[in-house]
Structures are given as C-alpha cells and as structure tokens.
N, C-alpha and C positions, 0 to 999 in steps of 0.2 A: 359570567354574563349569560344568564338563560335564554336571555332573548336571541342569541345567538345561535345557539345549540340547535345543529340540525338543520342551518340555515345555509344555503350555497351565497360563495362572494367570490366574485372576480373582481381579479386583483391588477391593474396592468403595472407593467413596470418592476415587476415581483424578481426581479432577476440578480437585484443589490440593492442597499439605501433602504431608503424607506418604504417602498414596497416589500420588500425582505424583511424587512422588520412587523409591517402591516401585518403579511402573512401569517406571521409566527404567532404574533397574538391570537390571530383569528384561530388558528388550529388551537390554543390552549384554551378560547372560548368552546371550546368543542362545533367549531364552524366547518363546510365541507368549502375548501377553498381552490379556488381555480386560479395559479399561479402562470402569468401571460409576460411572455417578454419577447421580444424581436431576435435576444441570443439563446436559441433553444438550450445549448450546455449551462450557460450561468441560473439559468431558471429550474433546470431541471436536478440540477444540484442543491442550488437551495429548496427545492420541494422535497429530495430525498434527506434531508438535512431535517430538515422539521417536521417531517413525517415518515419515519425510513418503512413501517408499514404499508406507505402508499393509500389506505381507507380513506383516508380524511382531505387529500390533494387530489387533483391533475395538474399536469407543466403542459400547458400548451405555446406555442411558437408561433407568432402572428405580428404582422406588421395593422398597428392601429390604424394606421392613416391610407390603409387599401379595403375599400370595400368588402370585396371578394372575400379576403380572410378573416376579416370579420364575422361574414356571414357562416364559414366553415365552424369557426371557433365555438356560434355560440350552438351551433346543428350538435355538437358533439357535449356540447355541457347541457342540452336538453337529454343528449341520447342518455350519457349517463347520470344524470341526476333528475332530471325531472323538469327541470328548468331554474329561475336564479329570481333571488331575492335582494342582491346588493351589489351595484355596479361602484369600482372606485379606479376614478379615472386617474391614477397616477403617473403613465410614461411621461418621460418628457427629454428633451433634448434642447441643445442648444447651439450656437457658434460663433463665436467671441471675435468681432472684428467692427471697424468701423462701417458706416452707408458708406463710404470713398470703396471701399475695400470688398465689400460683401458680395460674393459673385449670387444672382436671384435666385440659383436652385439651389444654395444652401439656405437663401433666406425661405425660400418657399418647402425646405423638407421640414425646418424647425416648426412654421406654423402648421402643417399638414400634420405632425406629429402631436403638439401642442394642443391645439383648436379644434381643426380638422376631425384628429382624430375621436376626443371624446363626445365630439358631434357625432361624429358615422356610429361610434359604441354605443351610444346612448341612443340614438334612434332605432338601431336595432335589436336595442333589447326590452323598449317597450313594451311589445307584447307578454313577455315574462313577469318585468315589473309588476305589471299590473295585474296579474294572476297570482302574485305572490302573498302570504297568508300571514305575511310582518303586518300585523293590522289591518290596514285595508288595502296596502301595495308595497310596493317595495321602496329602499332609498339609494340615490345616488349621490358621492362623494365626488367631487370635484378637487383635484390638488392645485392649488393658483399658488400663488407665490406675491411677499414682497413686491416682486416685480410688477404687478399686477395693480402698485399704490402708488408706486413712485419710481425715477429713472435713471441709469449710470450708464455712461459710455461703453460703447463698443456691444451693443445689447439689442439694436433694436429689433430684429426679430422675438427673440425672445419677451423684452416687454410687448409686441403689438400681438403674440398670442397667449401670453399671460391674461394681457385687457382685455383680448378679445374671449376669453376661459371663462374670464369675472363677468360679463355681458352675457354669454352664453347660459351660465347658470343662472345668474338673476332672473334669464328670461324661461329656464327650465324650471325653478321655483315657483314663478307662477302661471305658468302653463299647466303644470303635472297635478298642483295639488288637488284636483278638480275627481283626478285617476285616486288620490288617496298617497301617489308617490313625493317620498319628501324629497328634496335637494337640498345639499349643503356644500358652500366653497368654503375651503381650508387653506387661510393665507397662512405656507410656510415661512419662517424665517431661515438662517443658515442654519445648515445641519453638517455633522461630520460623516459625509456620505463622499463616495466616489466620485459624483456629479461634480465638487467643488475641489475635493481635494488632490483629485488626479490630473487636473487642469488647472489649479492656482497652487502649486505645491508653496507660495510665500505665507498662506493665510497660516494663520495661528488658528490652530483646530481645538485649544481652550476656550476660544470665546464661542465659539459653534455649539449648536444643540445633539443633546445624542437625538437620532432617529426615533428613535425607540419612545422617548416622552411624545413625538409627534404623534408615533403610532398610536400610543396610549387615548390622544387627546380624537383621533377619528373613532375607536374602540366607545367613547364619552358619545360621540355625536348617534352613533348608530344604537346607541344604549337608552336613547331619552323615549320616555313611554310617550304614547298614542295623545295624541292634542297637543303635541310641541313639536318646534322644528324651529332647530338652530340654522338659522339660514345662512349665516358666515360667521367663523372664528379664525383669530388670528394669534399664531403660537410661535415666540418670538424668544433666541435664546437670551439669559438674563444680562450675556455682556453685550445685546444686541449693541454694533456700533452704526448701522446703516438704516436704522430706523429709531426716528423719527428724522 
C-alpha cells in the first residue's frame, strides 16, 4: 500500500487485539506508526515486536479519555514526525454487569473511554489532519462495534457508547469533509482477541474472527483513492451467531 508509505497513524488501543494487529500491518505498509495504550509495558512490547529497529514506531502511554495526555501525546508525535496523517480510534473498554448492578463510575469510565475518548483525540488532532498531504486531509477510523446495531444484557454502558461512537462519527463525516478529512466507522464483529476471550473464557473462539482480517479490512478503508469514502463497513465473523 503506497498510499501508506511514509505516512504517520496513531493507533490507540495498540497494546493487544486488534490494535496490535492494526499495527503490524501498518509497519509492513511501510507506515511511521504511533502505537498508544493506557498499559505502557503491553504496548511497548508489541511496538518492539513489530519493529525491533524502533525507525518505523513510537509506544506512547496515555489515557484517551484525559485531556491533558492527550494533548502531551500528540506534542510529541509532532516533535518527532512532523505531524499525523491517520487517527484510528480503537481503545475500548468495557464492564459486564446488569443497570441493578453497575456502580456509575464504572459506567461512566467505559463511556469516557469509549466516546469520550475518540471525541477529545479527534478534536485534537484536527489541526494535523488537516495539514496532512493524504490528498487533501487526513482520515479518521472509528472502531464501533456490533454493539453499536443492536443489544445484549448486562452491556449497557458499552452499547450507550458504542451508539454514542456511531453518532459521533456520522456527525464527524460530515462535518470534516468540508477540511478534505474522511471518517469512517468500522462495525466490528467478534474477534479472537483478549477483550472477549479473557472475560468469557465459555465462547468457542472457532466461531470468532481472527483480528488480523479486521485489520486487513481498516488497511482497505484507508487504501480507497481520493473521491471515495467508505463511511461505514461492517466485518462480521462467517459463524457470526449474534448478528442478525
């Protein structure tokens, strides 16, 4: 992918799963990749993992859903690259409990995390975007989720900032395009990633998607030439049993 090449992407979420996978493609695009997680050691291992050079990464350590380290995070991806061409919002979190049950500051970290977060990253990386030379601006990747269509017990934080991710982009879609900046949300299905598996050890990890086809399919989104923009696609494993 030449359209890559040379091109800075922050990545959030880069730490496991699909952002770790994201990653990895980017660096084989010949991408300069900025690898961001909340746990400095998992991130910085997989950046020395898929780049043991170091040239083609940073692992920076930031909490999405805090202003402040946001604002460090991107001061330092200017310092050393120049500035950033593709923001993809993948952190995300969750906490599996009923409304009876859910005490408000776990519901309120998941959306802060979720929503929150690719709000505050996205609004401040604007300025960059839009100085970026991927055509006329840059693109931002939004990771939503199944959850995001429809709903299962014990979840509702997580689908209110799933909805709220799918709202936020549609209205970043057409707000930005004006900038030249594309947006695009990426409904996942299940994947055999940590997220699911370290926390539902019953699921059958056969009917799951590897990560890696996800990644492939944001690699497609960030690849489509200048006059298109996939504004939402939905990449669903083929034993999907919870969709439709």
């Amino acid at each position: 992918m030449d359209t890559l090449k040379d091109k800075t992407v922050l990545v959030t979420g880069a730490g496991s799963g699909l952002g770790a996978a994201i990653s990895r493609k980017l660096v084989h695009a010949q991408a300069r990749v900025v690898l961001a997680d909340i746990d400095a050691g998992k991130v910085a291992h997989i950046a020395s993992t898929i780049d043991p050079s170091g040239l083609s990464t940073m692992a920076l350590n930031f909490d999405v859903g805090q202003q402040s380290s946001i604002a460090d995070a991107l001061a330092a991806v200017r310092e050393r690259w120049g500035g950033l061409d593709v923001l993809i919002n993948n952190a995300g979190t969750d906490h599996t409990a009923s409304i009876d049950e859910i005490e408000s500051q776990e519901w309120t970290r998941v959306v802060q995390t979720n929503l929150f977060g690719p709000f505050l990253l996205s609004k401040a990386a604007l300025p960059m975007l839009r100085e970026s030379d991927m055509g006329r601006g840059g693109h931002i990747v939004n990771v939503a989720s199944t959850a995001a269509l429809r709903a299962w017990p014990n979840a509702s934080a997580y689908h209110a900032s799933k909805w709220g991710l799918r709202g936020l982009s549609e209205a970043m879609h057409v707000e930005l395009r004006a900038s030249g900046i594309r947006v695009s949300t990426l409904f996942a299905g299940g994947m055999r990633t940590p997220f699911l598996l370290e926390r539902f050890p019953d699921l059958n990890p056969d009917v799951l998607q590897d990560p890696d086809n996800v990644a492939s399919t944001v690699l497609f989104l960030l690849g489509m030439p200048r006059g298109t923009v996939i504004a939402e696609v939905m990449v669903l494993p083929d034993q999907e049993t919870s969709w439709p």
